[in-house]
C-alpha positions as CSV (number, residue, x, y, z in Angstrom):
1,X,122.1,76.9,99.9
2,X,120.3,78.3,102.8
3,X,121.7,78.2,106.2
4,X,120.7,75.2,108.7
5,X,118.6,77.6,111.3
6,X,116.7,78.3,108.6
7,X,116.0,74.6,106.8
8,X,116.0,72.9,110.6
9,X,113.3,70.6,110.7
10,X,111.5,69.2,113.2
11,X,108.8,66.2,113.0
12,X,105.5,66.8,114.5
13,X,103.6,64.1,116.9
14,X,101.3,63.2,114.3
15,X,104.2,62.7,111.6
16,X,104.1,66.1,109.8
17,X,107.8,67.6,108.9
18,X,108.2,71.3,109.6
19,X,110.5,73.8,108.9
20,X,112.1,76.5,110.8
21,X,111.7,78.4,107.4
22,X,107.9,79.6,108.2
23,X,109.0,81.8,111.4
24,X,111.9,83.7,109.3
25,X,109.4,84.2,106.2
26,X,106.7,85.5,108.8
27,X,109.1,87.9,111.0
28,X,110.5,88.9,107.3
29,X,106.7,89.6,106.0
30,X,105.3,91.2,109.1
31,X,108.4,93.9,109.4
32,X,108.0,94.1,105.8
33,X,104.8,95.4,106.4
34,X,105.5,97.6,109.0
35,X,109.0,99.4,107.3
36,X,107.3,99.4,104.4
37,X,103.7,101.5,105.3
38,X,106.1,103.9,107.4
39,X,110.1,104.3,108.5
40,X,111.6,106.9,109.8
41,X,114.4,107.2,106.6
42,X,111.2,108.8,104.1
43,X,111.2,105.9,101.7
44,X,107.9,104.3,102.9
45,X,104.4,104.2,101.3
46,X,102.6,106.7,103.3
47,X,105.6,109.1,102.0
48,X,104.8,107.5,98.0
49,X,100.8,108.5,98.6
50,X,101.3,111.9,100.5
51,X,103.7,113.3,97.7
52,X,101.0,113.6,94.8
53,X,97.5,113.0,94.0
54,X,96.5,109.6,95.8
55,X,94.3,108.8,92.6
56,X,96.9,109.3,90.1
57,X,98.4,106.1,88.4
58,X,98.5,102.9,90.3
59,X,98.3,104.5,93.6
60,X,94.7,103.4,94.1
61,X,95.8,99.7,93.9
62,X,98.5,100.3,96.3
63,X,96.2,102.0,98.6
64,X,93.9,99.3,98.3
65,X,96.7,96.5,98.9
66,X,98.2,97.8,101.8
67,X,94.7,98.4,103.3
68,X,93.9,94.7,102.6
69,X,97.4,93.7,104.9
70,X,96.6,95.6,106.9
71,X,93.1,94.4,108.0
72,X,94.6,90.9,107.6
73,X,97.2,91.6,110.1
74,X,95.0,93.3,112.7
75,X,92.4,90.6,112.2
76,X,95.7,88.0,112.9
77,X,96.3,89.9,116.4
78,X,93.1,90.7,117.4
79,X,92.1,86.9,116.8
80,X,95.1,85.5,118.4
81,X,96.5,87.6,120.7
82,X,93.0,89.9,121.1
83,X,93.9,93.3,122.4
84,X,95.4,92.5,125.9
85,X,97.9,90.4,124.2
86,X,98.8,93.4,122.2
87,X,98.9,95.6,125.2
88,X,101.3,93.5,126.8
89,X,102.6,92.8,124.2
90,X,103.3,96.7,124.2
91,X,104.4,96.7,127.4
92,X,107.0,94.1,126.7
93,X,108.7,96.0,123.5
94,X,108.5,99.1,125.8
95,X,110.0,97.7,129.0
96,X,113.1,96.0,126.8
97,X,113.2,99.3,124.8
98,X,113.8,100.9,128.3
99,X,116.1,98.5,129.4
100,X,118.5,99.4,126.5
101,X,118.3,102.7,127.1
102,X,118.7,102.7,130.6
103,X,122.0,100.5,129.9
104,X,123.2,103.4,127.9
105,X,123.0,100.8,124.5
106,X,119.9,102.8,122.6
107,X,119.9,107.0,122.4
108,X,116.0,107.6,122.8
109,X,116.1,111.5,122.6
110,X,116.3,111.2,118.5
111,X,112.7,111.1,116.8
112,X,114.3,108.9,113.8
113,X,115.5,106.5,116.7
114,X,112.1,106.2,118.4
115,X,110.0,106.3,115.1
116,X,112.6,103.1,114.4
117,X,111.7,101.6,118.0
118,X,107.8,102.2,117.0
119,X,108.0,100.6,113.4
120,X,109.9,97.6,114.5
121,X,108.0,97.3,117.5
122,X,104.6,97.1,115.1
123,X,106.4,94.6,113.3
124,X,107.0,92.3,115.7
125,X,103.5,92.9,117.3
126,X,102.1,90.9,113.8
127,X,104.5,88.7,113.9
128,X,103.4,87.8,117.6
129,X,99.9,88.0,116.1
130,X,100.3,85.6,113.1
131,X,102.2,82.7,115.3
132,X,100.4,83.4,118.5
133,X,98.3,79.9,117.8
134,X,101.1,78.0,117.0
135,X,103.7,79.2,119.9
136,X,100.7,78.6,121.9
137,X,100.4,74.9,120.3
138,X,103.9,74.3,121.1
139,X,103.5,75.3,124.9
140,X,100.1,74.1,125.3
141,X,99.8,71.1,122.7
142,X,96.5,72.9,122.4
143,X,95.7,73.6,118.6
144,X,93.4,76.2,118.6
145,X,92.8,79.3,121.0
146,X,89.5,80.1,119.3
147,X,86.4,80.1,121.5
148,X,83.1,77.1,121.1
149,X,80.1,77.1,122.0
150,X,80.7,75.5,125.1
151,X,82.5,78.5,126.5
């Protein structure tokens, strides 16, 4: 049905099976989110909210939804990664973006080819933000980067 990088599982120390599924379904919801609010081809909710009265129809509830994603997926990065991460994070999307373009592979003097750098580059800067803990768990076996008391 699905293919095995996707259904690849892997047993934890303590016992628990996992699935490669969870990384796919999180880069998949986290560009989602960011080709979805904006993209460069016009079909993109800030292009569905600007074209008519915001208030009309369900636009409200759709304002309201993708504000709620939104504050989930900066809360994700600033917990996780907290805004260095994200800088570097930055840095590293900007550096490899430059790197293909200094190979002559990426044509950065056309604005729909750098608003497609910046939205993909968002949406793997959530998707860094959302797994953060858990790449950081497989590196580490640390569970949690969250601060105690005690720090």
């Amino acid at each position: 049905m699905l293919p095995r990088f996707l259904t690849k599982k892997n047993k934890t120390k303590s016992g628990k099976i996992e699935t490669h599924l969870r990384w796919w379904v999180s880069l998949i919801l986290s560009l989602a989110l960011a080709i979805g609010t904006w993209n460069p081809t016009e079909h993109h909710f800030v292009g569905y909210i600007s074209h008519s009265d915001p208030l009309s129809g369900f636009k409200p509830f759709f304002i309201l939804v993708m504000l709620a994603l939104w504050i989930m997926a900066f809360k994700a990065i600033l917990q996780s990664i907290k805004i260095y991460g994200a800088i570097i994070a930055v840095a590293i999307i900007a550096a490899f973006v430059y790197g293909l373009a200094q190979a002559g592979w990426l044509d950065t003097s056309k604005w729909s080819t750098l608003g497609w750098i910046a939205t993909l580059g968002i949406g793997l800067i959530i998707f860094v933000g959302m797994n953060a803990s858990i790449i950081w768990k497989k590196m580490t076996g640390v569970y949690t980067t969250d601060a105690t008391d005690e720090d």
